[in-house]
C-alpha positions in Angstrom: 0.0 0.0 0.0 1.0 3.8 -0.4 2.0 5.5 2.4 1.3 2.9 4.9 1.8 5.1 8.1 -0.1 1.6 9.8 -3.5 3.5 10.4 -6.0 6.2 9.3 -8.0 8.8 10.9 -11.6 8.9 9.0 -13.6 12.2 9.7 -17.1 11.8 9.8 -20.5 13.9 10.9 -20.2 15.5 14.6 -22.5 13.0 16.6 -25.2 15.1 18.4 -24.4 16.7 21.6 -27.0 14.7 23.3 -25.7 11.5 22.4 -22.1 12.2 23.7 -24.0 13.9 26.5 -25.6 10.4 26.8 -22.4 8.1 26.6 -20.7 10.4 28.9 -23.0 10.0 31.4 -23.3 5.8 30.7 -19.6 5.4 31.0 -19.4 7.7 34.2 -22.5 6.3 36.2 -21.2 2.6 35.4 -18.9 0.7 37.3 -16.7 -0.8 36.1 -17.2 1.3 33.5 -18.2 -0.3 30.7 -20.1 0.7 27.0 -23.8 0.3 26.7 -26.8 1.0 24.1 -25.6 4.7 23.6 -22.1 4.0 23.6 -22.5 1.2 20.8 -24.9 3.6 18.7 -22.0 5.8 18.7 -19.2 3.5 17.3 -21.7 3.1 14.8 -22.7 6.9 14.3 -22.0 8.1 10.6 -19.0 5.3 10.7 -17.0 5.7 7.4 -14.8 2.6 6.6 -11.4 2.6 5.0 -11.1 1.4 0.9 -11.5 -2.5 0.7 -8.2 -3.0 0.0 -7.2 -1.5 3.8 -9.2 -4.1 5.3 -7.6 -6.8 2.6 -3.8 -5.6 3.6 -4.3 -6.3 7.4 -7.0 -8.9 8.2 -6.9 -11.0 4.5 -10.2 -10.7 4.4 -13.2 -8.0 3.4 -14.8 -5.6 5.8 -18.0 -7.6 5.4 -16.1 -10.9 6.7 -14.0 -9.3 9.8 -15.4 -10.5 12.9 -15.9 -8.6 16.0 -13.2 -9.5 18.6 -15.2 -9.5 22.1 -17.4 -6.3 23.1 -16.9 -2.6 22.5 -14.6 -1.1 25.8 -14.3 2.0 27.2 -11.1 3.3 27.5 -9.7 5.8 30.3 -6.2 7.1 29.9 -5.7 8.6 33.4 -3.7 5.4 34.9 -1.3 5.2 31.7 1.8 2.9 31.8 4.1 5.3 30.4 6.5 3.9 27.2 5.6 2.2 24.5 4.1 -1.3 23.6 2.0 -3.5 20.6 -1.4 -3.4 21.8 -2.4 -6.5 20.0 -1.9 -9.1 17.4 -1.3 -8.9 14.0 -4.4 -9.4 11.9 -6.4 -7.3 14.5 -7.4 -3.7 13.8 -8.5 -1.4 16.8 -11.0 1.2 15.8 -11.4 3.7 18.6 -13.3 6.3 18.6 -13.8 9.2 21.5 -16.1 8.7 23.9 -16.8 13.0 25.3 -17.2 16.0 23.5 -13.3 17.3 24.1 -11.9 14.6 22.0 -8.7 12.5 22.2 -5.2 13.8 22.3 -1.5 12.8 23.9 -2.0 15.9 26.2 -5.4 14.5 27.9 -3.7 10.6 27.9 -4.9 9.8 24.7 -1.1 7.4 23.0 0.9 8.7 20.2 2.1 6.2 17.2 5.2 5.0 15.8 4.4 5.3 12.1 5.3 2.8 10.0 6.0 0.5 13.1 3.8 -2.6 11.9 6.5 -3.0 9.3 9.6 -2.2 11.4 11.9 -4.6 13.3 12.7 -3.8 17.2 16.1 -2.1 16.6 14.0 0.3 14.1 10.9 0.9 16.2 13.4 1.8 19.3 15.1 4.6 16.7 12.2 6.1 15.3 9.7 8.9 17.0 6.1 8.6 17.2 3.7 11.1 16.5 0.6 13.2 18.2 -3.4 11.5 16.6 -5.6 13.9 18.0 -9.2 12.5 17.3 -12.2 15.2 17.1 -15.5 13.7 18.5 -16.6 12.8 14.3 -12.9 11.2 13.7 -12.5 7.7 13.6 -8.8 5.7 14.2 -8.2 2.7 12.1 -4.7 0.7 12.8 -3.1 -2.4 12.3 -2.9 -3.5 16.4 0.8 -4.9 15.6 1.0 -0.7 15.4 3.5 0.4 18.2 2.2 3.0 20.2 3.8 4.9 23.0 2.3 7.1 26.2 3.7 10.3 27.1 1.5 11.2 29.8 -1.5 9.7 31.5 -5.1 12.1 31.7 -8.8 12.2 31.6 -9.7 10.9 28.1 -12.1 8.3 27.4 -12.1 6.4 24.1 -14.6 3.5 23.3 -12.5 0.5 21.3 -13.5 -2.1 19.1 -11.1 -5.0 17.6 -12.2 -6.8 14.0 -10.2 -10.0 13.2 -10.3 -12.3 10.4 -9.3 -15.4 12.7 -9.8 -14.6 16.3 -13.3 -14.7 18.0 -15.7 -13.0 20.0 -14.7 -14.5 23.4 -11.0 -13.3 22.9 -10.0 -11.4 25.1 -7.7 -8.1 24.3 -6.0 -5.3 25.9 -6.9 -2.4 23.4 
């Protein structure tokens, strides 16, 4: 693929205020906290998918046939392990997507990525910088999860994750 960075930032339609009003207040009166009806409505709000050929480059398989890998999480980045790691296997793609009205970014918790690091070997990944993904409340992140990504800073964003896998299935369990 051309400028395979290892992921992709989709902008979409800016959900209602009342429905990240809503999934705000579902992640924040549930403990643990975890994603329900309004959360799962928007993963799915205005959801633009990358080109076929994306989907074909990382999971061998269509859109159509990737399987959901267990059930959409929340994410909180305010207990951060600082560095960086893989956070999952290859042939898994995270799609996250934020979960409040402020949005993701490495200065509220939110990771950074080492482009390019799905195709790097260890010595090469330890050498190379990552960069800032700063995701709007209508953006959506697409990546490899064999993408290395690195924390700089723990904080109070929330994301909501979901993993789509040509061979793993929905009882797998991930770190996201």
């Amino acid at each position: 693929m051309q400028n395979d960075d290892g992921y992709l930032v989709i902008s979409g339609e800016r959900p209602p205020d009342d429905l990240l009003a809503a999934v705000e207040a579902e992640i924040s009166s549930s403990f643990p906290r975890r994603c329900g009806l309004n959360g799962q409505q928007l993963m799915k709000f205005n959801a633009k998918l990358p080109h076929e050929a994306w989907f074909q480059e990382y999971l061998g398989c269509s859109s159509s046939d990737a399987k959901k890998v267990g059930d959409t999480i929340v994410r909180s980045f305010n207990n951060n392990r600082i560095g960086r790691f893989v956070p999952g296997p290859p042939g898994t793609v995270l799609i996250y997507r934020a979960a409040s009205r402020q949005g993701l970014s490495p200065e509220t918790g939110f990771f950074r990525i080492v482009p390019k690091s799905h195709r790097m070997t260890a010595a090469e990944i330890k050498r190379a910088n990552s960069i800032s993904v700063t995701l709007s409340a209508k953006d959506t992140l697409y990546m490899p999860a064999n993408t290395t990504i690195e924390y700089i800073a723990s904080g109070k964003s929330v994301a909501l994750c979901e993993a789509l896998s040509a061979s793993l299935n929905n009882d797998t369990k991930m770190e996201m």
